[in-house]
N, C-alpha and C positions, 0 to 999 in steps of 0.2 A: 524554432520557437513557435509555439501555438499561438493565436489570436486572443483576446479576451475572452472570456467564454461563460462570462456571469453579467451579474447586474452592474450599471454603472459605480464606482465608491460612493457616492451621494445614496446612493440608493443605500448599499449595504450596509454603509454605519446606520442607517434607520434600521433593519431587516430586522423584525422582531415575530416571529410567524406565531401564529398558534400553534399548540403541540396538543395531541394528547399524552396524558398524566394521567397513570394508571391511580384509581383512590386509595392503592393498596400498597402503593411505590415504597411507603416508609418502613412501614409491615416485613412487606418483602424483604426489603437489604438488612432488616434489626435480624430476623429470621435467618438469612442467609450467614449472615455473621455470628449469631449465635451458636449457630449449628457447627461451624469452624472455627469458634473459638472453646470448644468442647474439648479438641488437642491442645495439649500443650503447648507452648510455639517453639519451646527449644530452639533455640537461634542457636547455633554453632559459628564460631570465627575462628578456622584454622590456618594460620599463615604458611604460606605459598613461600619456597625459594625462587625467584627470579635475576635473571641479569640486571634487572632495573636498577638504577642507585639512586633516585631520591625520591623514590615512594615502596611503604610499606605492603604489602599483597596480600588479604585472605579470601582465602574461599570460604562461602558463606550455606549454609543450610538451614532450612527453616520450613514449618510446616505449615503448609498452606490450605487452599479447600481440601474437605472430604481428610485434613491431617497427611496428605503426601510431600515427602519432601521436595520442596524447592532451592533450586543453588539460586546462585546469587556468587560478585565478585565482591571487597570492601576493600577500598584503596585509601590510604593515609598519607598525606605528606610527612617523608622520612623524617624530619627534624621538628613536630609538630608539641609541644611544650602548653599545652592546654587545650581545653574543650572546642568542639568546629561543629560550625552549621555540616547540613549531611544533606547533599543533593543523592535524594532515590531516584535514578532514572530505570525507566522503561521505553521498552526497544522497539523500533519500529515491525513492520508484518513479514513473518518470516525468518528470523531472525533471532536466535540465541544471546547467552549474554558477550559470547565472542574470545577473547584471549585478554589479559591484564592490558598487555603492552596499547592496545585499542582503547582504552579508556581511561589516559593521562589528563586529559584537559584540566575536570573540575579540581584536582588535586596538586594539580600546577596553580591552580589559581587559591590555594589555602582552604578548600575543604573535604570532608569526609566525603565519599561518595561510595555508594550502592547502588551496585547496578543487577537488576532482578534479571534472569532467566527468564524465558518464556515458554510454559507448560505447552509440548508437543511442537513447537518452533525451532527454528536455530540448525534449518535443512538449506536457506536459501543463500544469503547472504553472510551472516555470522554463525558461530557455528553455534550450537544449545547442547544439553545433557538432560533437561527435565520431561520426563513423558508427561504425555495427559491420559492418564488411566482407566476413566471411562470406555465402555465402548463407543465406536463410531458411530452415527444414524446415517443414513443416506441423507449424503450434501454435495454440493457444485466442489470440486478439488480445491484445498481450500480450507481457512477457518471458521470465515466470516457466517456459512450458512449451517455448519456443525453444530447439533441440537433441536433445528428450529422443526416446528414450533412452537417444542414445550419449551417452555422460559426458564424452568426447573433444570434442563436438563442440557441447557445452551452452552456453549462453550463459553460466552465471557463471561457465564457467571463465577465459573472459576475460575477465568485467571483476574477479572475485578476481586473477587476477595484475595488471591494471593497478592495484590497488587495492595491492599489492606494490609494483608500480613506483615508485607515488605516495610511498610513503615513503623509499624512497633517491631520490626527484629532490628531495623536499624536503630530505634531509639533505645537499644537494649543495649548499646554497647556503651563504656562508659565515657568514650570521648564525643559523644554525640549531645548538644544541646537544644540544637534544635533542626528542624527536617524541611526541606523542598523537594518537593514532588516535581519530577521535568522528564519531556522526552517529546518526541519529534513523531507526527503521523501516530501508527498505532501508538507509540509511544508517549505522544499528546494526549491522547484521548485516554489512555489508563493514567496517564498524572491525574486530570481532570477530573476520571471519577475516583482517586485517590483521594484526591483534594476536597471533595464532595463526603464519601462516604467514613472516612479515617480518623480518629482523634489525633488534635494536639500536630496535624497540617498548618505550617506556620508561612508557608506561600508554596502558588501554583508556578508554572512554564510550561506553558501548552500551545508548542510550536505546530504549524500545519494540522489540527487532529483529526484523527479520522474518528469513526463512529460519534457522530454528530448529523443530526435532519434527517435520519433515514430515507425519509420520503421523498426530501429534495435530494436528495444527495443521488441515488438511483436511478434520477430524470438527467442529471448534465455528468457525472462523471464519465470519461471515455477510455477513464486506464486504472489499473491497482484493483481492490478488493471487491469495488460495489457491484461491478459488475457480475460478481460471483451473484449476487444477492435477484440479478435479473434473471439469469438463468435459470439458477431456484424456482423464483417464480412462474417463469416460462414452462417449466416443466410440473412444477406440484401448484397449477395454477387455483385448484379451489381451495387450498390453502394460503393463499399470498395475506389477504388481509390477517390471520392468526398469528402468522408470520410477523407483520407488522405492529402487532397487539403487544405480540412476546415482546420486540425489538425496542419496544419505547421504554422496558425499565430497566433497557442501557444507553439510551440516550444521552450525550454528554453534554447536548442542550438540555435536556429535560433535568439532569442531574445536576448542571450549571444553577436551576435556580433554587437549590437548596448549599450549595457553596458558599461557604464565608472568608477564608484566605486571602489572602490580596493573592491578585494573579495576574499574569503578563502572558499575554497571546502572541501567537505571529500570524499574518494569513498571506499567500502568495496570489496575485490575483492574478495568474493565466495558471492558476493548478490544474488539472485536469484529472488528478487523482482524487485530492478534494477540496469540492470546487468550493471558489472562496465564500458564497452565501450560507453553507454548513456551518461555517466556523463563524461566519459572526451571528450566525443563530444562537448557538451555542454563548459566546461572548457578550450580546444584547441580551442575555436570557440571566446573564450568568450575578448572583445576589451580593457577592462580596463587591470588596474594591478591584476595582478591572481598569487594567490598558492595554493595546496594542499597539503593535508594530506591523507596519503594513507595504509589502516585496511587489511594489505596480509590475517588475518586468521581469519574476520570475516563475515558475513552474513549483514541482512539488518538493523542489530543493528549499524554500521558501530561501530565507537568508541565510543560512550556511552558517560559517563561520562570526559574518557579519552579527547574525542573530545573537551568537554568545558573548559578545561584547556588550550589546543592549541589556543584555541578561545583569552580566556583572554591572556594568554601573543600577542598573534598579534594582537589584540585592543591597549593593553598599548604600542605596538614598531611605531602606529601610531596614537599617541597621543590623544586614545581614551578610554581611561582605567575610568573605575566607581569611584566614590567622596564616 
């Protein structure tokens, strides 16, 4: 177990940093989304034979940035008899959408749930299917520094707008009324700018996220992606600040304060992946209705299981609770 490795909590529920805010930030993302909503979204829900017996299985395909198809799983409680909230999760770094049998929880617990793929992921931990089509730039091994510095040309900006997408294919389906954006680490941090950027987001779940404070974030993390980001720099050093330029119109603090969703954070305060002063950048930053949940004595597991219980009863206290 690691040490504390941030500011005291007294401190961090104040931590409201300055950011910069590109003046162009709204431009950007109208633009960005324009451009990919040019393809049609064709959502496709093809159902999956499985061993499973009480839940439904499809496989999902949908067109994302640049119109590539993106899978995705769509898991239904078997015996389900009218319309369900639909948690869209996204996955943490690395990581694919994985196998059905891996993603029973929200569907046990009575709702729709879509779980997005991750464009070029799904090599480390779970397994994936969706390339990222682009060519490569020279970056640290790794996603985090793919693209930089052109902003245009970054990797989140594609999977943020598939991560866009992902929520109107899931509101396309007919048992779907209404949508929660949720995921854990990277997975946090695309609900967040899901939640930000998406219509008709009727609440966030943005456990541990990453890509949030860039700037702090780079100075204390000791483990996971940011470190790619120093390397970068250490190597294309008269580029770092353009880098940084790019990096703030994906900021999930900076994106936080154009979010209106009610949303429910978690933050682990001996993270070391990311450390807890990110995320309540991001969370003091953040414009909607906001609460957390806050893990004094764990790491970047934040609360685990724990956490999805919090989840559900603050679903069910805003009339969103699983059928």
């Amino acid at each position: 177990m690691t040490a504390a490795i941030d500011r005291p909590l007294d401190e961090l529920r104040d931590y409201r940093p300055d950011l910069h805010v590109p003046s162009d930030l709204t431009e950007f993302w109208s633009d960005t989304l324009e451009q990919t909503r040019r393809h049609p979204l064709d959502a496709t829900f093809e159902k999956v034979e499985t061993a499973l017996r009480t839940v439904e299985v499809y496989d999902v395909r949908f067109a994302g940035y640049g119109g590539q198809r993106v899978a995705g799983w769509f898991i239904l409680p078997k015996h389900h008899n009218e319309k369900l909230p639909c948690i869209v999760q996204y996955v943490g770094y690395g990581g694919g959408r994985g196998l059905p049998h891996q993603a029973l929880t929200w569907a046990s617990f009575g709702y729709a749930h879509f779980v997005m793929d991750t464009r070029g992921q799904g090599s480390s931990w779970s397994v994936g299917i969706t390339p990222d089509e682009p060519v490569a730039t020279p970056h640290v091994p790794g996603f985090l520094t793919l693209g930089l510095p052109d902003r245009d040309n970054y990797y989140y900006r594609r999977v943020y707008a598939d991560a866009v997408r992902a929520v109107e294919a899931a509101k396309t389906h007919p048992v779907v009324d209404k949508v929660i954006t949720f995921g854990g680490s990277q997975g946090g941090g695309l609900a967040l700018a899901a939640g930000a950027l998406a219509d008709g987001v009727d609440a966030v779940l943005s456990d541990v996220p990453f890509l949030c404070h860039f700037r702090r974030a780079v100075d204390l993390a000791v483990e996971g992606p940011y470190p790619e980001l120093v390397r970068w720099c250490k190597t294309h050093r008269l580029l770092a600040e353009d880098a940084f330029t790019a990096l703030s119109y994906f900021d999930g603090a900076v994106l936080a304060r154009k979010s209106l969703p009610p949303a429910l954070f978690s933050v682990a305060l001996r993270d070391p992946v990311c450390p807890p002063s990110t995320v309540f950048a991001a969370y003091n930053h953040y414009a909607g209705e906001r609460d957390i949940r806050v893990w004094e004595w764990n790491e970047h597991e934040g609360g685990g299981d724990h956490q999805i219980l919090e989840q559900i009863d603050w679903l069910a206290a805003r009339d969103l609770a699983g059928h």
